[in-house]
N, C-alpha and C positions, 0 to 999 in steps of 0.2 A: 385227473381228467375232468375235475367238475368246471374246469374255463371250457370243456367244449361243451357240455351240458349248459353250462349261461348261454355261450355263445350261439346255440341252436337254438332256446330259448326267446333271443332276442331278432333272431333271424323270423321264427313263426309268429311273433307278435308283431313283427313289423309286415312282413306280409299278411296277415288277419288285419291289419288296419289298414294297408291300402285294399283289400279283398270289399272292408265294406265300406269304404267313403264311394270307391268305383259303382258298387252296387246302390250307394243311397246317391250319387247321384244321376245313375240311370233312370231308377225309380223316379228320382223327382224328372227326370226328361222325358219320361214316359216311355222308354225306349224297354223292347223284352230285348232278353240278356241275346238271343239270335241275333235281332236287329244290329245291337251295338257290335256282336262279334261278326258281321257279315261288313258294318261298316270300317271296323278297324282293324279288318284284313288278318284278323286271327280265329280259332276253329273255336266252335260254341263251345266244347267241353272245355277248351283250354280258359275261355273267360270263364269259364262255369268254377274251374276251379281256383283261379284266381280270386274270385270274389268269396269263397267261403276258404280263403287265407291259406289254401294247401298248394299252390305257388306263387314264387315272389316273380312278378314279373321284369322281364330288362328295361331300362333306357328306351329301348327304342319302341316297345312294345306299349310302354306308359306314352310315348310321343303319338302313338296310332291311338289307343283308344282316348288320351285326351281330346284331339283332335276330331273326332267321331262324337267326344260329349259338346263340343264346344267350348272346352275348358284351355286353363293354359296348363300346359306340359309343366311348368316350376310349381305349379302346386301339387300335382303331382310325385313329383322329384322328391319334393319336402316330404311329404306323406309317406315316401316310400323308405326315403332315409338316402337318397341320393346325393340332396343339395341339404346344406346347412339353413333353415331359414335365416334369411337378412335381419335387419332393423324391424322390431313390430311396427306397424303401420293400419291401424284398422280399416282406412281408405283403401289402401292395398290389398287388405283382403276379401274386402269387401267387393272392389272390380274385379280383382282376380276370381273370385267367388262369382260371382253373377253370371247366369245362365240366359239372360234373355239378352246380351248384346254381344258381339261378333266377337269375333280375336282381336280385329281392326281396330275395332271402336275401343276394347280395352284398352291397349296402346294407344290410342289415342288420349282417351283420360288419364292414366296415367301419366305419361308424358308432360301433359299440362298438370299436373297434381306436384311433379318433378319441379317442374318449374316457377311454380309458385311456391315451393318449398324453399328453394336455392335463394330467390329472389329476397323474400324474408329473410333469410339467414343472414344474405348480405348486406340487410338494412340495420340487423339486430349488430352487427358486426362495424359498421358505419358509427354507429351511437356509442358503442362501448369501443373506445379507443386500448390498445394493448398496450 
């Protein structure tokens, strides 16, 4: 039985690591932990104990309070152990990171970041004949 001793193990450290990215970046949004659970439509205690890692919260619960930080839900997901992180992309994380421009806006840059990528690729792809 020590695979279910791992296995819990790595269930409470991955909840302890979205418990405090959630809370550092309320902190930095300046949001008290009320605030953010009244906007993300879950009970203070429950964010309370989300962020000191003693629940893992679901999908759809990381979709609400993302949404209330102004963040995107896939950095989330990642943090939580949801979604696999993609490709490293420091750009990408760095939009997806950033707290002073909208969801909109992020997709937006991204989008055009997408396309200047693909764009290059297919000139680098032009030159070097297969």
């Amino acid at each position: 039985m020590a695979q279910d001793g791992d296995l819990q193990a790595v269930v409470s450290n991955a909840a302890h690591d979205i418990g405090g990215f959630i809370r550092a970046q309320r902190e930095a949004a300046q949001v008290s932990v009320r605030q953010l659970a009244e906007k993300a439509g879950v009970s203070n205690p429950y964010l309370s104990q989300i962020e000191r890692g003693l629940r893992k919260p679901s999908a759809e619960v990381l979709s609400q309070i993302a949404k209330a930080l102004r963040l995107s839900a896939e950095v989330l997901y990642i943090r939580a152990g949801i979604l696999e992180p993609g490709e490293a992309s420091m750009v990408h994380d760095a939009i997806i990171g950033d707290t002073v421009i909208t969801e909109r806006q992020k997709q937006v840059l991204l989008d055009i970041y997408t396309s200047f990528c693909q764009q290059n690729e297919a000139a680098r792809e032009e030159l070097i004949p297969e």
